[in-house]
C-alpha positions in Angstrom: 248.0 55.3 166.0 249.7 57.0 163.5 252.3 60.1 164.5 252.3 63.2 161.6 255.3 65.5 161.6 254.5 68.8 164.0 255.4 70.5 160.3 253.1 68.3 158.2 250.1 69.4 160.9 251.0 73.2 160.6 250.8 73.1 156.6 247.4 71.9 156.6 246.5 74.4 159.2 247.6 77.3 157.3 245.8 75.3 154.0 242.9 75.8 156.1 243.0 78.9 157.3 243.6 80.2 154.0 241.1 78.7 152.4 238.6 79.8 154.8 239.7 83.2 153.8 239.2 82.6 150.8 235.6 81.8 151.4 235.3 84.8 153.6 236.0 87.2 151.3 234.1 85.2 148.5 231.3 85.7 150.5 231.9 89.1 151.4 232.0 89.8 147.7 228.3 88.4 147.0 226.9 90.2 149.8 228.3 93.4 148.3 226.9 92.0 144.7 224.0 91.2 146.3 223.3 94.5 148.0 224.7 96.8 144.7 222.1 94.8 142.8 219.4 95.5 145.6 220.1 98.9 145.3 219.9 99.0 141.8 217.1 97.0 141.7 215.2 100.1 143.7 217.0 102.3 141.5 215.3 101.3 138.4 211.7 100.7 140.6 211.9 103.9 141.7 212.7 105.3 138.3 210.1 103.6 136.5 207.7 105.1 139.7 209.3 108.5 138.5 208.2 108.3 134.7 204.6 106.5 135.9 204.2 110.2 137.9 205.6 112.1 134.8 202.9 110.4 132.3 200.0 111.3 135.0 201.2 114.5 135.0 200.5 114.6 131.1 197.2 112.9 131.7 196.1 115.9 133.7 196.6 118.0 131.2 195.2 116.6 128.5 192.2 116.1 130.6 192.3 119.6 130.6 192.2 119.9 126.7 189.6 117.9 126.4 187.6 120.0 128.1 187.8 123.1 126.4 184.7 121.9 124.0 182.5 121.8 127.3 183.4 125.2 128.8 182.1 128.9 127.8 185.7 130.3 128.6 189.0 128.3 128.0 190.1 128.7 131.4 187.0 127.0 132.9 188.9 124.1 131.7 191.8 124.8 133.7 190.4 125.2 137.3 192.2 125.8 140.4 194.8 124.7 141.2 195.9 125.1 137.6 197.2 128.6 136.9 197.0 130.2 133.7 198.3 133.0 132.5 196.4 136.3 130.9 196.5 138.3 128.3 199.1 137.5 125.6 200.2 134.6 128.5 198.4 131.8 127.0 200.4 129.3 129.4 199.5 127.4 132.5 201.4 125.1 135.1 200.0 123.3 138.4 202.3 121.2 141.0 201.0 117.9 142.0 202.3 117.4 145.9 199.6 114.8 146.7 200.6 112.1 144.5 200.9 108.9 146.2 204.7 107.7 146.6 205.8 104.0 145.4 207.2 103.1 148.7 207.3 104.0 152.6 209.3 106.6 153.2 209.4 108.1 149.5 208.2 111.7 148.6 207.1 112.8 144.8 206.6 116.2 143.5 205.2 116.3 140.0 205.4 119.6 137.8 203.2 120.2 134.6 203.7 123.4 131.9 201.6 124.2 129.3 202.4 126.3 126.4 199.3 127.1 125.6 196.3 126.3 126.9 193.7 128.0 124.5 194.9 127.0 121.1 193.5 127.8 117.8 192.5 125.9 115.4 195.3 123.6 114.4 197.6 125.0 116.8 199.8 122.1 118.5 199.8 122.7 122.5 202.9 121.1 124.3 203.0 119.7 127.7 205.6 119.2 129.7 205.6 117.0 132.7 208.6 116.7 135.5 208.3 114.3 138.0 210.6 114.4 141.2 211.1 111.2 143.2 213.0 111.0 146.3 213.5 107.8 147.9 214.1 106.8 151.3 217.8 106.5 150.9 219.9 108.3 148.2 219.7 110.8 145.9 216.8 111.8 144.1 215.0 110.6 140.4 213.8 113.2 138.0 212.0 112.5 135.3 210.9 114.9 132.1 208.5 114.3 128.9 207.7 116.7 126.4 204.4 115.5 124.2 202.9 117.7 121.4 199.5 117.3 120.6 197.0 118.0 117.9 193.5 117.0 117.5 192.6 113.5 116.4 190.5 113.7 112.7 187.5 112.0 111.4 189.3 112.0 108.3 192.7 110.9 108.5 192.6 107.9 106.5 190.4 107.9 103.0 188.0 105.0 102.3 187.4 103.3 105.5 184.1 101.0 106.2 183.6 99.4 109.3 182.1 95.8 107.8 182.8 95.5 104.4 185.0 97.7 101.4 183.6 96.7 97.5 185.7 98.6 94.8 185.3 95.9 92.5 183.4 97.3 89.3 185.0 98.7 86.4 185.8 102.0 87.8 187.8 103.7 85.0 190.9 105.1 86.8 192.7 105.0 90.2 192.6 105.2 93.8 194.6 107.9 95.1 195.3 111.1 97.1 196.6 114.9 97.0 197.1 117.5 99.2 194.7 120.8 98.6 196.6 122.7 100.8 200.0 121.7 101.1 201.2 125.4 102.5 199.0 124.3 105.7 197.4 127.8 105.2 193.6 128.2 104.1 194.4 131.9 103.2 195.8 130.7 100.2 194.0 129.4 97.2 193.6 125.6 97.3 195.1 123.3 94.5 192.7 121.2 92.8 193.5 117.8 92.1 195.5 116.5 89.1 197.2 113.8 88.2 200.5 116.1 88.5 200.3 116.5 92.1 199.4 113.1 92.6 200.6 111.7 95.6 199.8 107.4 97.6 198.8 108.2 100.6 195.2 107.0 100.8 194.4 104.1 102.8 191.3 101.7 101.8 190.6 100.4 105.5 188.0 97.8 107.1 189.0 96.6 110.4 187.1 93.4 110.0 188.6 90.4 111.1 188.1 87.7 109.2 186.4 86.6 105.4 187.1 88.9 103.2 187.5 92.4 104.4 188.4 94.5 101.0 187.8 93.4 97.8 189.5 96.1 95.1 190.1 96.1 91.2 192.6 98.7 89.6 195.4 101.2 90.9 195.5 101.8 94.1 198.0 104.4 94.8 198.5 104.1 98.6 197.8 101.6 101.3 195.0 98.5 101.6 194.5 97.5 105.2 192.1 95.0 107.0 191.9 93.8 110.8 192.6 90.6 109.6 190.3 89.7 106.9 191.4 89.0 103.6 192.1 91.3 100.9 191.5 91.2 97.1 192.5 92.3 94.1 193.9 95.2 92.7 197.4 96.3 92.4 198.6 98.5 95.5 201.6 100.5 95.2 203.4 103.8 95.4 203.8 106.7 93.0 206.4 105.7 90.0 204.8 102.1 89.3 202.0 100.2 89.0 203.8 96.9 90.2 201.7 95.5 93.2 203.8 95.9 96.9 202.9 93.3 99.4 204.5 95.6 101.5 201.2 98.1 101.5 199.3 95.8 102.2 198.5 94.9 105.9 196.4 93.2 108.2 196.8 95.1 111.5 194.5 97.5 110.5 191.8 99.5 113.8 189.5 102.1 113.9 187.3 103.6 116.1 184.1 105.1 114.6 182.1 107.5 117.0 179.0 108.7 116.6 178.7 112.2 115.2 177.9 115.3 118.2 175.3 116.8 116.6 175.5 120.9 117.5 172.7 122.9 119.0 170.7 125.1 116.7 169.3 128.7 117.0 167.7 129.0 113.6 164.4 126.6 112.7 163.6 125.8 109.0 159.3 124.6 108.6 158.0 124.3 105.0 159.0 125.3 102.5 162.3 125.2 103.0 164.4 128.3 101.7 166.0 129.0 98.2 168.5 130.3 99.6 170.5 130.1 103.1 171.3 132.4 105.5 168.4 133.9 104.7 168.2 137.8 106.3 167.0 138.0 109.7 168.9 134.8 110.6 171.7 134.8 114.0 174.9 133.4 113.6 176.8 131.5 116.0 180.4 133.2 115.4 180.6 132.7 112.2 178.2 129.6 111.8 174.9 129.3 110.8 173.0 126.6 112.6 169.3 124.9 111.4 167.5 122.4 112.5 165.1 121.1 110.0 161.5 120.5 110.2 160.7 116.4 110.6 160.5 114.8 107.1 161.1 118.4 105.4 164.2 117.7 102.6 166.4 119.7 100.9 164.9 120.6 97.2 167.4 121.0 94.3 168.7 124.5 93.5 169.3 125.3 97.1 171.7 127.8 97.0 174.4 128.3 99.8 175.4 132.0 99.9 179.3 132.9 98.9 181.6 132.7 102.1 178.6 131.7 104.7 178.8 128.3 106.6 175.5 126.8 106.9 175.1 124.1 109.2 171.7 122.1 108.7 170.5 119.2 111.9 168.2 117.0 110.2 168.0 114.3 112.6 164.4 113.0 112.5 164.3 112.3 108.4 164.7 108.3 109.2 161.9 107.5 106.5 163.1 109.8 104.3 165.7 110.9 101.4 166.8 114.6 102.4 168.3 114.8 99.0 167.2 113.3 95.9 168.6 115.1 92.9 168.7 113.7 89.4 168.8 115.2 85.8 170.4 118.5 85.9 169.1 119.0 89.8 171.7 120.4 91.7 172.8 121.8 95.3 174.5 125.2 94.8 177.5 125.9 96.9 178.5 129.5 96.7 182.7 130.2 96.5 184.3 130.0 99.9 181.2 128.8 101.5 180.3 125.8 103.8 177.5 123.5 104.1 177.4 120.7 107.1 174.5 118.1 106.8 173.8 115.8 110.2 171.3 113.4 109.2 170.0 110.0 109.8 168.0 110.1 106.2 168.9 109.0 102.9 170.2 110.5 100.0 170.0 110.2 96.5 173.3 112.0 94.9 173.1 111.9 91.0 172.7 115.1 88.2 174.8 117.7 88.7 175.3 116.7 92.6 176.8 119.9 94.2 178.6 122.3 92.9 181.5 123.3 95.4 185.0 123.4 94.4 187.0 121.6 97.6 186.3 118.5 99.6 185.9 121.0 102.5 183.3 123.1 101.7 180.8 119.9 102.1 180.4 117.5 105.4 177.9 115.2 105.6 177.6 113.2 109.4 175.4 110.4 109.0 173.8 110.3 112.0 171.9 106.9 111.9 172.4 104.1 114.2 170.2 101.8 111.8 169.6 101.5 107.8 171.4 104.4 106.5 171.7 104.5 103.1 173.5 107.2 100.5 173.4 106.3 96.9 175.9 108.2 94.2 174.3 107.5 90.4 174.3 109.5 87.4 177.2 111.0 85.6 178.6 113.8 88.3 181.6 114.4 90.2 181.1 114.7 93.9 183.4 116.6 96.3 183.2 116.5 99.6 183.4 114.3 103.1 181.1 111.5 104.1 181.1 110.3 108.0 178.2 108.0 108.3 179.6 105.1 110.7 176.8 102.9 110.2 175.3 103.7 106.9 175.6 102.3 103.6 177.4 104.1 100.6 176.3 102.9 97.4 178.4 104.0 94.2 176.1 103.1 91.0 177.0 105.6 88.4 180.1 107.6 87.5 179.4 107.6 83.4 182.7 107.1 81.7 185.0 109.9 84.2 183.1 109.6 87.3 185.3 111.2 90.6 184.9 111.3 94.0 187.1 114.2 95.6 187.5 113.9 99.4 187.0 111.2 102.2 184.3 108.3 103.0 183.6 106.9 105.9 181.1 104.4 106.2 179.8 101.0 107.6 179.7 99.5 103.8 181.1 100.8 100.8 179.9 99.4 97.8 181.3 100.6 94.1 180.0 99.1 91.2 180.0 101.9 88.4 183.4 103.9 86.9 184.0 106.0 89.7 187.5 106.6 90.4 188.4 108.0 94.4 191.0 111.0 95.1 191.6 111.6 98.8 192.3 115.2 100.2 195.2 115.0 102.7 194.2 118.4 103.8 190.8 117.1 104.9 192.9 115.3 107.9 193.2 118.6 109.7 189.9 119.4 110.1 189.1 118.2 113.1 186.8 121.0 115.1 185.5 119.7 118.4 187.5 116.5 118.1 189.4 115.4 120.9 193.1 116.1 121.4 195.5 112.9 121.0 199.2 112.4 121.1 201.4 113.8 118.3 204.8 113.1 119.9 205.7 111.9 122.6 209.6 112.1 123.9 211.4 111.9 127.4 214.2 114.5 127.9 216.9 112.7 129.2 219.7 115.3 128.5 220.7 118.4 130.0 220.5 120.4 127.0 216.8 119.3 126.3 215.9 119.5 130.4 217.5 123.1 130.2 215.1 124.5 127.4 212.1 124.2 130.2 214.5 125.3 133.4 212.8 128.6 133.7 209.6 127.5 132.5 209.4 124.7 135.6 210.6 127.2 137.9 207.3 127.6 140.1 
């Protein structure tokens, strides 16, 4: 049996030794990695918890908003606990202490300001949620958002159908858009259209899927957009050029199309109907007059719409029927500064001299049918105005030599086959009235500076 030197046996016991040291601490080290990572691991659960509670604090809120359409007073939209200020205080805040925590042991605390919780119309409310988050162990997680909001539009986009988009006759000019009120103030006169203040933001939409979804022939200054299904002809484009940009076209294109909330009415209208509307002796909601119109009774031509009234006419049971059907020299008389809204599930028959307002605004038409729907444009006229009839048919078949169409079209087909050439209002995008409220922005404030703005304001 061999004999090793007693120094020989020592080195490889220190070898050893220090090599299980080695180890040791290796493994020390992995369990520390192991257990930072852990921690940070619960960390960024508990922060993502945190900003989940933020976003439901927001989602109260808006609730809230959404509610103000339903409710007599603006603060019956804010019950208890919600507490809004009065008078000139037009904000409100509520704590949510009940919130259930992400984990055993974890408490959450979730604060909610608004800045104004009876806006006007086309005010921009903000919310601001701050959600606390204190974990079992270490130091608590706060997390701020600030959204803006604004009420969503019917009429935020141009030319949309929901099946089907035909520009393809031999329309003699352009698609395109302009802004009637580019000061974003309706006390000031609104500019008319012209080829100087021309700008490209309409969009020719269909969400359909597949075949083809939008078939177009001439300048389109703006956007062509499909859910998928193909699109055809035309040269799309900016402002400065007529050269076609695949770039404006796309093919991720959704909408939603609701049906049209048809108001309540305090005024009746039974043959004949009226030459002329308000007519005295009628009662005004606000500043709204509201019909509803005898079954099958339509609108003859010459009407006349009285200067700086809003009429409102419900004419909801005309399905067999054409509630306008003007031709010749016929027309529909809207008086400066006044307003006519149509809901209807008839037809109508737009040619002569069509209507005579000046801006897009001053004429809505809610096409109320959930079957055959049809509105037909012929003769030589201009028509101004904005067209919401989800499931109906719009049918373009005149337009003479310089036919236009000033204002918006929603539809579930849109079919042009005369020389009508289509100018979208941007400024018909902000009327949205009884529409509900949507995100504008949306940003977290992860800074000091930008947390410090609400400090007092979250101080409840």
């Amino acid at each position: 049996m061999p004999s090793y030197p007693t120094a020989q046996r020592g080195s490889v016991l220190l070898v050893a030794l220090l090599l299980s040291a080695a180890i040791g601490i290796s493994l020390l080290s992995y369990l520390q990695l192991c257990k930072q990572s852990l921690q940070f691991s619960q960390r960024s659960f508990y922060a993502n918890a945190a900003m989940n509670l933020a976003e439901i604090g927001v989602e109260e809120a808006l609730y809230c908003f959404n509610q103000l359409d339903n409710v007599a007073n603006a603060a019956d939209a804010w019950a208890s606990p919600w507490v809004c200020g009065s008078g000139t205080d037009t904000t409100a805040h509520r704590t949510f202490s009940t919130l259930p925590a992400p984990a055993p042991g974890a408490s959450v605390v979730v604060k909610v300001y608004v800045s104004n919780y009876k806006p006007a119309t086309g005010a921009s409310p903000v919310i601001v949620a701050q959600a606390t988050l204190t974990p079992p162990t270490g130091a608590a997680i706060v997390k701020m958002i600030e959204v803006t909001l604004r009420r969503r539009s019917l009429f935020a986009t141009g030319l949309v159908a929901r099946t089907n988009v035909n520009w393809g006759g031999n329309q003699k000019s352009d698609i395109d858009s302009w802004n009637s009120d580019p000061d974003n103030n309706p006390a000031t006169a609104p500019v008319p259209y012209a080829v100087a203040n021309r700008t490209a933001m309409c969009t020719v939409g269909c969400p359909t899927a597949s075949g083809t979804a939008v078939t177009l022939s001439g300048e389109i200054y703006g956007f062509a957009a499909s859910g998928g299904g193909a699109i055809v002809g035309g040269s799309v484009h900016g402002l400065g050029t007529t050269v076609n940009d695949p770039s404006r076209r796309r093919t991720d294109f959704a909408a939603t199309f609701p049906t049209p909330a048809v108001p309540s009415t305090n005024n009746s209208i039974v043959s004949p109907f009226p030459a002329t509307l308000p007519r005295a002796g009628d009662t005004a909601s606000g500043s709204v007059y509201y019909y509803n119109v005898q079954s099958a009774l339509t609108i003859p031509d010459n009407t006349t719409i009285t200067a700086s009234k809003k009429v409102v006419l419900v004419m909801t049971n005309h399905a067999s029927v054409n509630v306008i059907a003007l031709n010749g020299n016929k027309s529909i008389n809207i008086g400066a500064n006044a307003e006519l809204t149509i809901y209807t599930n008839g037809g109508m028959q737009i040619g002569g001299n069509g209507f005579t307002n000046n801006m897009p605004s001053q004429l809505i038409i809610y096409g109320t049918g959930t079957t055959a729907q049809t509105i037909t444009f012929s003769g030589n006229g201009d028509f101004t105005g904005i067209i919401y009839a989800p499931n109906a048919t719009v049918q373009m078949h005149g337009g003479g030599n310089n036919g236009n169409v000033y204002g918006s079209i929603t539809a579930n087909t849109i079919d042009m086959n005369g020389h009508y050439a289509f100018h979208y209002d941007e400024a018909v995008s902000k009327i949205n009235a009884g529409n509900p409220y949507g995100l504008a922005k949306w940003r977290e404030l992860d800074t000091l500076e930008n947390r410090a703005a609400y400090a007092d304001r979250l101080n409840f």
